[in-house]
PARO-184537 format. One line per field, with one value per residue (C-alpha): residue number from 1; x, y, z; residue in three letters. Coordinates in steps of 0.02 Angstrom, whole numbers, plus 50000, padded with zeros to 5 digits. Example, Ala and Ser with C-alpha at 12.3 -4.5 7.8 and 13.67 -1.06 7.14 Angstrom:
BEGIN
nr <- [1_2];
X <- [50615_50684];
Y <- [49775_49947];
Z <- [50390_50357];
rest <- [ALA_SER];
REM end
This chain:
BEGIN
nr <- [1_2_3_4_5_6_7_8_9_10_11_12_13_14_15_16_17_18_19_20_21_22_23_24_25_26_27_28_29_30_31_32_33_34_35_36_37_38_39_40_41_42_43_44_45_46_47_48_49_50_51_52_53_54_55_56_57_58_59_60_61_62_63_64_65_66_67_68_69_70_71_72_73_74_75_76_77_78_79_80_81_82_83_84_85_86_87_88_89_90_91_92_93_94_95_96_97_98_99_100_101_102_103_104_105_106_107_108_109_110_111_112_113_114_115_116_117_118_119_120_121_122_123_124_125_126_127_128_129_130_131_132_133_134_135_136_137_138_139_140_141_142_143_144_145_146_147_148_149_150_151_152_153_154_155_156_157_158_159_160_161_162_163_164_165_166_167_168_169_170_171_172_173_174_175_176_177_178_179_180_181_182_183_184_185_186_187_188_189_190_191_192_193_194_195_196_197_198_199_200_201_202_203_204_205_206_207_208_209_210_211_212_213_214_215_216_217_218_219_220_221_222_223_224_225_226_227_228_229_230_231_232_233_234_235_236_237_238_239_240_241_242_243_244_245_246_247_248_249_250_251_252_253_254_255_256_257_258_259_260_261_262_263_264_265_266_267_268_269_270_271_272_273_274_275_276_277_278_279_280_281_282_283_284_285_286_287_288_289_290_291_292_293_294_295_296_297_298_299_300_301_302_303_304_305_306_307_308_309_310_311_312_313_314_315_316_317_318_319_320_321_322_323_324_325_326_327_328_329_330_331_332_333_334_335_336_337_338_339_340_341_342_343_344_345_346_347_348_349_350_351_352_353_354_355_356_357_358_359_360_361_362_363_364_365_366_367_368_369_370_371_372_373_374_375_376_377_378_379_380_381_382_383_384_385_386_387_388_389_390_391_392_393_394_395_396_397_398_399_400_401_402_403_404_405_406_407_408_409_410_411_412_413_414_415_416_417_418_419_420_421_422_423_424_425_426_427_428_429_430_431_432_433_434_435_436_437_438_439_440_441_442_443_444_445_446_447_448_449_450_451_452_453_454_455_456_457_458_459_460_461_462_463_464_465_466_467_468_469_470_471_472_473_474_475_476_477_478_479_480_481_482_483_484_485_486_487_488_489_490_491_492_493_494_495_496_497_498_499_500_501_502_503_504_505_506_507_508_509_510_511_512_513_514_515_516_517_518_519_520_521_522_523_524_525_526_527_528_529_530_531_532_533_534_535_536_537_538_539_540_541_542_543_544_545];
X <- [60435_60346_60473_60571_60444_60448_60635_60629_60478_60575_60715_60628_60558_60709_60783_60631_60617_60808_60789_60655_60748_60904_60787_60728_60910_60955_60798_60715_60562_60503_60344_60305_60174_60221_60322_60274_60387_60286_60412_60383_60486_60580_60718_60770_60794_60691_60552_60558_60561_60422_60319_60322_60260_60118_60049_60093_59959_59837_59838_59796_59662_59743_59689_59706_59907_59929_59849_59956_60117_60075_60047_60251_60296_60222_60345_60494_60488_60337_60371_60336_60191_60116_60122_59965_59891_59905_59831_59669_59677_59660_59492_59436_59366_59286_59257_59173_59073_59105_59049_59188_59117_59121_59284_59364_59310_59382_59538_59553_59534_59651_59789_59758_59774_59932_60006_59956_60041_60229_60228_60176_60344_60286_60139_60113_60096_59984_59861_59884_59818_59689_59582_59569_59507_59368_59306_59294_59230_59043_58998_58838_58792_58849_58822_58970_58953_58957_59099_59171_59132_59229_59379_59376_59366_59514_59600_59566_59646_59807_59802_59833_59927_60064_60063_60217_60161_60110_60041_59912_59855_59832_59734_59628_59597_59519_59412_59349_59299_59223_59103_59054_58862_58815_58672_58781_58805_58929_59066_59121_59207_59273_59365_59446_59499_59568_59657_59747_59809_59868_59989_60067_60067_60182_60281_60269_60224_60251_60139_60016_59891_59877_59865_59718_59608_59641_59534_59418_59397_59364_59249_59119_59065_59094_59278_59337_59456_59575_59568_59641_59830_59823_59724_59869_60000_59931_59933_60117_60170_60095_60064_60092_59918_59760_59652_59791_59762_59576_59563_59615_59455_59344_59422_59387_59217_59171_59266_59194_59394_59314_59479_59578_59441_59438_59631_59674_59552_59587_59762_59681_59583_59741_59816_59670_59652_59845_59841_59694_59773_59921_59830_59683_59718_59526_59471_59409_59432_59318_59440_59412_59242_59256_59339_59237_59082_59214_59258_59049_59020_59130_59120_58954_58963_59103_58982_59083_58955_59044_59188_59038_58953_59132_59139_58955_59014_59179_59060_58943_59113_59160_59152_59249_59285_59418_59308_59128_59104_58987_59078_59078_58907_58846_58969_58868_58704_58759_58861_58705_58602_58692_58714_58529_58475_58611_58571_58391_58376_58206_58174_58346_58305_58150_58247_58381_58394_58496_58661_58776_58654_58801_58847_58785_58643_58570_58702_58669_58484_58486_58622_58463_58361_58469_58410_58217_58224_58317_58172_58009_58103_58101_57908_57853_57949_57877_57717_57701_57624_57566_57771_57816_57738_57789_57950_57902_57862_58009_58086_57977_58022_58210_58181_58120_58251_58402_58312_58279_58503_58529_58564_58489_58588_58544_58347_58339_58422_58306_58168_58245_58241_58066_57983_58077_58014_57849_57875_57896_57752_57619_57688_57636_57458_57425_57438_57541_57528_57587_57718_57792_57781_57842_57982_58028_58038_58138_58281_58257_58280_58452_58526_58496_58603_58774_58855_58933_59121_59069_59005_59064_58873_58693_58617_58537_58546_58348_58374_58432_58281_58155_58221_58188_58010_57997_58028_57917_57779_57829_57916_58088_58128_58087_58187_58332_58342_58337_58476_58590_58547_58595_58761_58838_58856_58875_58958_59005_58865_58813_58630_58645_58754_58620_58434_58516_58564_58398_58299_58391_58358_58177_58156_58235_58371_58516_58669_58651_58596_58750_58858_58788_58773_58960_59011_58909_59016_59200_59140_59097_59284_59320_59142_59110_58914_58834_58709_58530_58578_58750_58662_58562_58689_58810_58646_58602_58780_58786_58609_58632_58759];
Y <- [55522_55618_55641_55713_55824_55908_55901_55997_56105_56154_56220_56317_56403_56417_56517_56620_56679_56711_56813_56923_56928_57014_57119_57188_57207_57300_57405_57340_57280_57322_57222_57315_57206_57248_57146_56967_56844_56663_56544_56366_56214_56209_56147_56312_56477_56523_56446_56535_56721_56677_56614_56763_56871_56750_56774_56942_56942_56824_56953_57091_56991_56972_56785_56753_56814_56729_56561_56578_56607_56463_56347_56411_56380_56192_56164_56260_56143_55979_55944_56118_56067_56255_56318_56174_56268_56432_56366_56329_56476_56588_56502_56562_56754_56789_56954_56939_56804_56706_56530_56434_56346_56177_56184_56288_56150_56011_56128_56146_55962_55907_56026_55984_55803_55839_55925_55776_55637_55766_55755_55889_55927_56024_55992_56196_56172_56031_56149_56269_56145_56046_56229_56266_56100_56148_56255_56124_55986_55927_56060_55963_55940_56096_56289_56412_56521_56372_56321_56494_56501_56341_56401_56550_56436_56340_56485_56544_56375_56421_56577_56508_56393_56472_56662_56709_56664_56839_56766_56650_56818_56890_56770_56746_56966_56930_56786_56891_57033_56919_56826_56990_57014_57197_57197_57196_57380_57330_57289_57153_57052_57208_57297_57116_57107_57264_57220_57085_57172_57322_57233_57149_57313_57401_57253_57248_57428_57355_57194_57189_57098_57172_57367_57285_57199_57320_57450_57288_57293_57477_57491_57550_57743_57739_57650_57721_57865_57702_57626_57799_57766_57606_57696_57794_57678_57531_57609_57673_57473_57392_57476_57359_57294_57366_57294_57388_57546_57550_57482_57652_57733_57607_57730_57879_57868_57832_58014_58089_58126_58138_58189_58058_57926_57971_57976_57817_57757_57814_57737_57571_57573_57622_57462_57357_57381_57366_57198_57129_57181_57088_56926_57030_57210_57221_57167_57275_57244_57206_57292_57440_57458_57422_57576_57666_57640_57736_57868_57911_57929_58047_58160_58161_58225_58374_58395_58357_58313_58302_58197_58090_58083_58048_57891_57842_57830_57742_57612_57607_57573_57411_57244_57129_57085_56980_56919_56925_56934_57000_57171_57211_57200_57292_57425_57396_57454_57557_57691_57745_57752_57851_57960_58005_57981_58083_58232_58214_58175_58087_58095_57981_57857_57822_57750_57657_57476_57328_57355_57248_57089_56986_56992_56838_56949_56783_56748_56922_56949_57083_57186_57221_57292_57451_57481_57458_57557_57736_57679_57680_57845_57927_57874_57920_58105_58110_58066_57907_57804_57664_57642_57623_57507_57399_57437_57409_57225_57209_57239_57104_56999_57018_57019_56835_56788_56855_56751_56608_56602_56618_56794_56836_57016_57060_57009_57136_57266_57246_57245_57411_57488_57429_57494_57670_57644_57607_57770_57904_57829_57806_58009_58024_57960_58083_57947_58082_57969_57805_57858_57936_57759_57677_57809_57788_57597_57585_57702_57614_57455_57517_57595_57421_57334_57413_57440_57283_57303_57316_57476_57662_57697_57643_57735_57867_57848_57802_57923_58051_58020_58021_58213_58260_58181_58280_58434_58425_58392_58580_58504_58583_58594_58380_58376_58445_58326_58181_58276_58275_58114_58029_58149_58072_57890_57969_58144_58290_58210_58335_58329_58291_58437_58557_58478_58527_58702_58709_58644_58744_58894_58866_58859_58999_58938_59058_58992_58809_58876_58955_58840_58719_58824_58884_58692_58672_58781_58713_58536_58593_58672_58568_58563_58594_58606_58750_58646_58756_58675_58763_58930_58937_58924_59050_59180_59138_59167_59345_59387_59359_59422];
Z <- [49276_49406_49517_49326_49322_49485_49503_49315_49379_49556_49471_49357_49483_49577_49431_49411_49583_49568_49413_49520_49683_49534_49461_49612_49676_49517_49542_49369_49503_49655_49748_49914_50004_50183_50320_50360_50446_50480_50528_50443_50415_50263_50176_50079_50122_49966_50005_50188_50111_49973_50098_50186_50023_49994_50174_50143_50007_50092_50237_50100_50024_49868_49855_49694_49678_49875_49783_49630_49755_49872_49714_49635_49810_49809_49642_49740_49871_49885_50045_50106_50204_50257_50069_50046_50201_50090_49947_50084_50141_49997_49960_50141_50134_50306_50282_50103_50190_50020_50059_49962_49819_49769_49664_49782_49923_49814_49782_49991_50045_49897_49974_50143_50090_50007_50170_50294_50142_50130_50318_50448_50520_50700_50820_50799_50602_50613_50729_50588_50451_50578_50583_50399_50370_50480_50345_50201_50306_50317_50194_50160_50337_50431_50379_50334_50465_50609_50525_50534_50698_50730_50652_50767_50901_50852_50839_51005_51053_50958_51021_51222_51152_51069_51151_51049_50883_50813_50667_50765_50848_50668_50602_50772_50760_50584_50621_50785_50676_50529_50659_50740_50729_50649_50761_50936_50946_51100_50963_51103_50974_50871_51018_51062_50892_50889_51068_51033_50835_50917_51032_50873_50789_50936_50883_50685_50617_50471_50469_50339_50406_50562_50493_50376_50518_50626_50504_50488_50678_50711_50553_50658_50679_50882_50838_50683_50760_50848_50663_50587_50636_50552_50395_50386_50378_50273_50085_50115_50177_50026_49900_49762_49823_49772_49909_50030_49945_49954_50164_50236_50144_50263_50401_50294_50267_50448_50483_50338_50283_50080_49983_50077_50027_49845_49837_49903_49802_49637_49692_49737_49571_49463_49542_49524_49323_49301_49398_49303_49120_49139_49091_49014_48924_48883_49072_49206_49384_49525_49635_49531_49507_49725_49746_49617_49722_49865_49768_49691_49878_49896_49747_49782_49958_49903_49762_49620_49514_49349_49415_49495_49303_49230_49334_49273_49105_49160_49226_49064_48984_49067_48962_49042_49239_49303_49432_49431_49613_49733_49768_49588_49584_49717_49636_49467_49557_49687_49589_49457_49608_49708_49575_49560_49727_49825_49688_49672_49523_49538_49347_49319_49463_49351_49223_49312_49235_49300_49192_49118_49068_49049_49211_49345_49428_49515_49625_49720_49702_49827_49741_49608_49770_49741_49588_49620_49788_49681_49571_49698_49758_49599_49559_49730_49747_49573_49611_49492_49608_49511_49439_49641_49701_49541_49609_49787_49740_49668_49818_49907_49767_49822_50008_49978_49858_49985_50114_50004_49979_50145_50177_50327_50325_50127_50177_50327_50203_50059_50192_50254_50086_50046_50210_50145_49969_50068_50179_50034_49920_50059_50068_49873_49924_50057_50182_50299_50477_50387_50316_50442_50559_50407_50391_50576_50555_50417_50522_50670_50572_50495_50654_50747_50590_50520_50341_50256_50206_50028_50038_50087_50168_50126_49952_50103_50283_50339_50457_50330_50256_50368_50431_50239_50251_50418_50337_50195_50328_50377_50568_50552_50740_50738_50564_50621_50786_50665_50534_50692_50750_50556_50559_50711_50622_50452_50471_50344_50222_50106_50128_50289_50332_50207_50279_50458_50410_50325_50471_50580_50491_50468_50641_50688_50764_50676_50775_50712_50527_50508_50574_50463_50309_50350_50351_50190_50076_50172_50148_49945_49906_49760_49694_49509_49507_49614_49680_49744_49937_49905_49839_49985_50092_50027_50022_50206_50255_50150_50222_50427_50552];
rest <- [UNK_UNK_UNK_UNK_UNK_UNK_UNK_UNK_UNK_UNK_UNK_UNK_UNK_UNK_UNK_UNK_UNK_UNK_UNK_UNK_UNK_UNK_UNK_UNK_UNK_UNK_UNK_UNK_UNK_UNK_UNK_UNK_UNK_UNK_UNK_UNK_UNK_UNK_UNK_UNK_UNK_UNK_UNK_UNK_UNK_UNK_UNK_UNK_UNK_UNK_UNK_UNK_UNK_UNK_UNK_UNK_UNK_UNK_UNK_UNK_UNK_UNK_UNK_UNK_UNK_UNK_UNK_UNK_UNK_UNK_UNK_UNK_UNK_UNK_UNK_UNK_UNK_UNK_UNK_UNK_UNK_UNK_UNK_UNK_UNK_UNK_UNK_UNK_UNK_UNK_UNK_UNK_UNK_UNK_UNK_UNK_UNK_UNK_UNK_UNK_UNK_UNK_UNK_UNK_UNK_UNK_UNK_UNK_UNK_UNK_UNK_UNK_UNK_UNK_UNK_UNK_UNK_UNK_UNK_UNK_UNK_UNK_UNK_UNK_UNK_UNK_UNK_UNK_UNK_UNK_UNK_UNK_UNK_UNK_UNK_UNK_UNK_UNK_UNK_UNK_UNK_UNK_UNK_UNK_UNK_UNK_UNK_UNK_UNK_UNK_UNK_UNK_UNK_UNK_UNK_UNK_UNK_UNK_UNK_UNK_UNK_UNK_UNK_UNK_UNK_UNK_UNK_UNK_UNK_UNK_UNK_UNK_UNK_UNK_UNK_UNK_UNK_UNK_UNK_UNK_UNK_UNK_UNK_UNK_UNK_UNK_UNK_UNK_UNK_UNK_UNK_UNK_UNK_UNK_UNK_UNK_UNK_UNK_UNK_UNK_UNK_UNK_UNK_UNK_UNK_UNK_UNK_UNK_UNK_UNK_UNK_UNK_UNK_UNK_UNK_UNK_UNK_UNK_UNK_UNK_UNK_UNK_UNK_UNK_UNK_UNK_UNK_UNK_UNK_UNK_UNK_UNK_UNK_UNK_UNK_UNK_UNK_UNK_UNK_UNK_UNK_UNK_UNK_UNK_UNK_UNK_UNK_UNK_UNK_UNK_UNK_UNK_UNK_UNK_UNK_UNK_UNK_UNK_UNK_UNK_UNK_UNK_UNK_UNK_UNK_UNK_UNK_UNK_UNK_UNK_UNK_UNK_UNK_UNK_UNK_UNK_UNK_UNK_UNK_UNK_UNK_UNK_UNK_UNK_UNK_UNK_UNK_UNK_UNK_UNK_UNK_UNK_UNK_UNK_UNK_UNK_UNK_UNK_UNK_UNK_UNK_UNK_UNK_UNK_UNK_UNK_UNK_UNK_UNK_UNK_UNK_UNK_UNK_UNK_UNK_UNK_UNK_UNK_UNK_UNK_UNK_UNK_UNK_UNK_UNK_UNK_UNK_UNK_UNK_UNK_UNK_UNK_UNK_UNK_UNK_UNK_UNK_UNK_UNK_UNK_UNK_UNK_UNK_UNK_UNK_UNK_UNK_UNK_UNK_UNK_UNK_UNK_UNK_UNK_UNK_UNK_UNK_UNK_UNK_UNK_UNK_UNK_UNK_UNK_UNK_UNK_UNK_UNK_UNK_UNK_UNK_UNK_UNK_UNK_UNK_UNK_UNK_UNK_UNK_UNK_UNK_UNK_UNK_UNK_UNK_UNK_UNK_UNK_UNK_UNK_UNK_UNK_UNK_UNK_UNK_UNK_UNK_UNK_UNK_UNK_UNK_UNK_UNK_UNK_UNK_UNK_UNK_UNK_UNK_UNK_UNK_UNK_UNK_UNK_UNK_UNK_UNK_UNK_UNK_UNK_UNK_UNK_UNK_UNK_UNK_UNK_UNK_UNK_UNK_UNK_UNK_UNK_UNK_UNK_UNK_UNK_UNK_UNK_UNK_UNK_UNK_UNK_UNK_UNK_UNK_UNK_UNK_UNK_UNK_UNK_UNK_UNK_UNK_UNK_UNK_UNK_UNK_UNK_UNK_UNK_UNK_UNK_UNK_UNK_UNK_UNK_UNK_UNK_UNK_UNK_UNK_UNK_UNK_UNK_UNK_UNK_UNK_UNK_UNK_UNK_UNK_UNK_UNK_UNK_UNK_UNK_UNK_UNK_UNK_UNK_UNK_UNK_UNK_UNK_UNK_UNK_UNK_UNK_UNK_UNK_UNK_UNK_UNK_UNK_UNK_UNK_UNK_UNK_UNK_UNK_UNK_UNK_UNK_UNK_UNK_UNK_UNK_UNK_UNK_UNK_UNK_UNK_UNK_UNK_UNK_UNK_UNK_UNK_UNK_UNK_UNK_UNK_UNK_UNK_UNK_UNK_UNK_UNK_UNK_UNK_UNK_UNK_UNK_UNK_UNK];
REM end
C-alpha cells in the first residue's frame, strides 16, 4: 500500500513539475532564482534540475520554499538521498543564529535517517550528510554555536577534500562568515570567506549563493566597497526571491548609497507580501516588515519624513505574520523608534509602547530594549527624570533576560543602550563629568562590537551621540572630532553629516562647515519635510563665501 502510495504520489509530481517546466516554456511563469548546478546521484533528470532550484533557494535563505521543494523532491524520487540532506538543511540558519528548535531537530534527524536507510550512493555525498548531522546531534549536551563551529570544521575538511566541488566552497564561505566574532575587528574569517566566494564567482557570475555570502562576508564598514559588485548583481539573478532583493541593501547602507537601499527594498518587500498571500491574503510578511526597518533608515537619513510616517502606519496596520520570527520583531520595535529618535522627537519616544501584544515578545526579550532606550531618551532630553530611569531598569531588566537565553551579543547591546540611556539622564541631573564617561563607554563599547544582519544600523551610533552631548556641553572643536570619527563606519547619516557642519561651524572652522552643510542639502534632495538642521544649512551656505 505504501509503496501505492508513493508510486501514485511520484507521478503526481512528475506531472506537476511538467505542467510548470510548460508553463514556463510558454511564458505563462517565470521563477528566476539564480544559477545553481550541485551534482547528485539520481535516477531522473527531473529530479537533477529541481534540485538545483531548491539549493537555489536554500542559498537565498528562502527556507521555507527550499524545505517545501526538497520535501516534492523526496515524492519525485525516495531514493534521492541529498533531497533528505535539503530538508536538514533548511532548518539550519547560520546567519540568523536561529538555534533549530525541537521540531525542527526531530524533522532533521528523521531526514537524515531516511537518507542513510535509501542508500548514500557516493563517499562525497555521505561527507555531505555526515556534517549536517553535526548540527542536530547532542543538542542536550553540546551548545549551538560549538556545534556550528563543528560543522565549519567539517566543512573545511570537504573543502581539501574535494577542491573542485564549488558548492563545498559555498557552503564552507557561509559557515566562515556565520562563526565570525563581531568583536575581531581583523575580519580574519570574513576576508577568507570572501576569498574563497570570489574565486567561484569568476567562475559562476551567476551563482546565487555565492553573490549572497559574499555581501554576508564584506558586511563590515572597512569591507563593504569589495561586497558592492556582488550587491549589484544579486537582485537582477534572483529576483523571484525576496530575501535576494533585500541582501544588496546590507552593501548599501555600509556606503551610505540611501535611494539604492530603499529601492531594492521596497522590491524585496513587494515580493515578500506577495509570497506570504498566496497561502494567506490577510498575512503580512516578516520579510517585509525586514526590509521596512531598511527602508525607515533610509527615509530618515534623506529626510523623507512623511514617507518615513507612511511606513509607521503601514506597520500599525499589520495583523497577521507568516512567521513570527526574530527579524520581524526587531523590525516591530526598531521602525517607531527610529522614527522618533532619528527626528527628535523626544515628546513621541515618551509614549512608545511594545506593539502588537499578540505577537511572541518573550522569545526576543532584547528586541523590547529598543523601545525602553527611545524611551529613557525622550524622558531625559525632556527632562523627566524620574520616567528614565523607570526605563533605565527596564533596560537592566532586559540585559539580564538576553543573558539569561543565552545571548551573549543581545546582553552587551542592551548594556550598550542602557549605559547611553544612563549617559543622557545623568546629563538631565546636572551630573556633567558622569555622563560624559558614561557617554564615552557606551561608544567605546559599540565600536569594539558590530551591527547584527538584522538591522540597517543601531537606533543612533554611541558615537553619534556622544558628539551631540559634546556639543550641548558648548565643546564644538571635541564634537566635531567625534561627528567624524562616527561618519567613517556610518557615512552620509543625516545627523551625523548636520552635528559636523554644526560643530564645524561653531568653531570656526568655515571650510569643513560648508562642506558639510553643502553635503547636508545634496544628501536631502528628495526630502519632503524642511527639517531646522536643513534650514540652517541652506542659510549658512547663502550667508558665507
Amino acid at each position: 500500500m505504501k509503496k501505492a502510495m508513493v508510486y501514485i504520489m511520484a507521478t503526481l509530481m512528475t506531472v506537476l513539475w511538467t505542467s510548470i517546466a510548460t508553463a514556463q516554456g510558454h511564458g505563462k511563469m517565470k521563477e528566476e532564482v539564480g544559477e545553481v548546478h550541485f551534482t547528485i546521484s539520481s535516477d531522473r533528470p527531473e529530479t537533477q534540475e529541481q534540485f538545483n532550484r531548491a539549493v537555489a533557494l536554500l542559498y537565498s535563505f528562502a527556507y521555507g520554499n527550499a524545505l517545501k521543494a526538497f520535501y516534492d523532491i523526496t515524492l519525485l524520487e525516495p531514493k534521492c538521498a541529498m533531497a533528505y540532506w535539503g530538508i536538514a538543511m533548511s532548518h539550519f540558519h547560520p546567519v540568523w543564529e536561529e538555534v533549530p528548535n525541537p521540531a525542527q531537530v526531530k524533522a532533521s534527524l528523521e531526514a537524515i535517517k531516511n537518507a542513510k536507510h535509501v542508500g548514500i550512493k557516493s563517499e562525497r555525498e555521505k561527507d555531505y550528510i555526515a556534517a549536517i548531522e553535526i548540527i542536530y546531534t547532542d543538542v542536550e549536551k553540546t551548545e549551538y554555536r560549538s556545534r556550528v563551529l563543528n560543522f565549519e570544521q567539517a566543512m573545511e575538511n570537504m573543502y581539501l577534500k574535494y577542491p573542485d566541488d564549488r558548492e563545498v566552497a559555498v557552503i564552507y564561505g557561509l559557515t566562515l562568515d556565520a562563526t565570525a566574532l563581531k568583536s575581531d575587528k581583523t575580519y580574519a574569517k570574513q576576508k577568507k570567506a570572501g576569498e574563497i566566494l570570489l574565486k567561484v564567482f569568476e567562475e559562476q557570475p551567476n551563482h546565487p549563493g555565492v553573490v549572497h555570502y559574499i555581501i554576508h562576508a564584506y558586511d563590515y564598514p572597512p569591507l563593504a566597497k569589495l561586497g558592492l559588485n556582488a550587491a549589484r548583481k544579486y537582485a537582477r539573478i534572483a529576483p523571484s526571491v525576496a530575501h535576494a532583493l533585500h541582501m544588496p541593501s546590507h552593501i548599501f547602507v555600509r556606503l551610505g548609497l540611501w535611494e539604492d537601499n530603499i529601492q531594492t527594498n521596497i522590491a524585496s518587500a513587494d515580493a515578500g507580501l506577495a509570497n506570504a498571500r498566496k497561502d494567506n491574503p490577510e498575512a503580512s510578511s516578516f520579510d517585509a516588515l525586514h526590509a521596512w526597518d531598511y527602508i525607515m533608515y533610509g527615509y530618515l537619513q534623506q529626510a523623507q519624513d512623511k514617507e518615513a510616517q507612511a511606513l509607521v502606519e503601514k506597520l500599525r496596520s499589520v495583523r497577521q505574520l507568516d512567521r513570527a520570527n526574530f527579524a520581524a520583531a526587531y523590525a516591530l520595535a526598531a521602525i517607531p523608534a527610529r522614527f522618533s529618535i532619528e527626528r527628535k522627537d523626544w515628546k513621541s519616544a515618551t509614549s512608545l509602547m511594545t506593539s502588537h501584544s499578540d505577537f511572541p515578545w518573550e522569545k526576543f526579550p532584547w528586541t523590547k530594549s529598543l523601545t525602553h532606550f527611545a524611551r529613557a531618551m525622550g524622558f531625559a532630553r525632556i527632562g523627566d527624570i524620574a520616567n528614565a530611569r523607570l526605563s533605565i531598569d527596564e533596560l537592566q531588566g532586559l540585559q539580564k533576560a538576553s543573558a539569561a537565553a543565552n545571548e551573549p551579543y543581545w546582553a552587551n547591546q542592551v548594556e550598550i543602550l542602557k549605559k547611553s540611556a544612563e549617559a543622557w539622564t545623568l546629563l538631565a541631573e546636572g551630573k556633567t563629568d558622569e555622563a560624559l564617561r558614561m557617554m564615552h563607554a557606551a561608544a567605546d563599547q559599540e565600536d569594539a562590537s558590530d551591527k547584527h544582519p538584522v538591522t540597517p544600523g543601531s537606533i543612533v551610533p554611541q558615537r553619534e551621540l556622544l558628539a551631540e552631548m559634546l556639543l550641548e556641553l558648548n565643546d564644538p572643536k571635541q564634537a566635531l572630532s567625534e561627528f567624524e570619527a562616527a561618519l567613517i563606519p556610518t557615512p552620509n547619516r543625516f545627523n551625523g553629516i548636520a552635528g559636523a557642519a554644526r560643530a564645524a561651524a561653531l568653531s570656526g572652522d568655515k571650510v569643513k562647515a560648508r562642506k558639510y552643510y553643502a553635503s547636508l542639502v545634496a544628501l536631502t534632495k528628495k526630502s519632503d519635510t524642511e527639517r531646522a538642521q536643513l534650514e540652517e544649512a541652506k542659510k549658512y551656505l547663502a550667508t558665507t563665501e
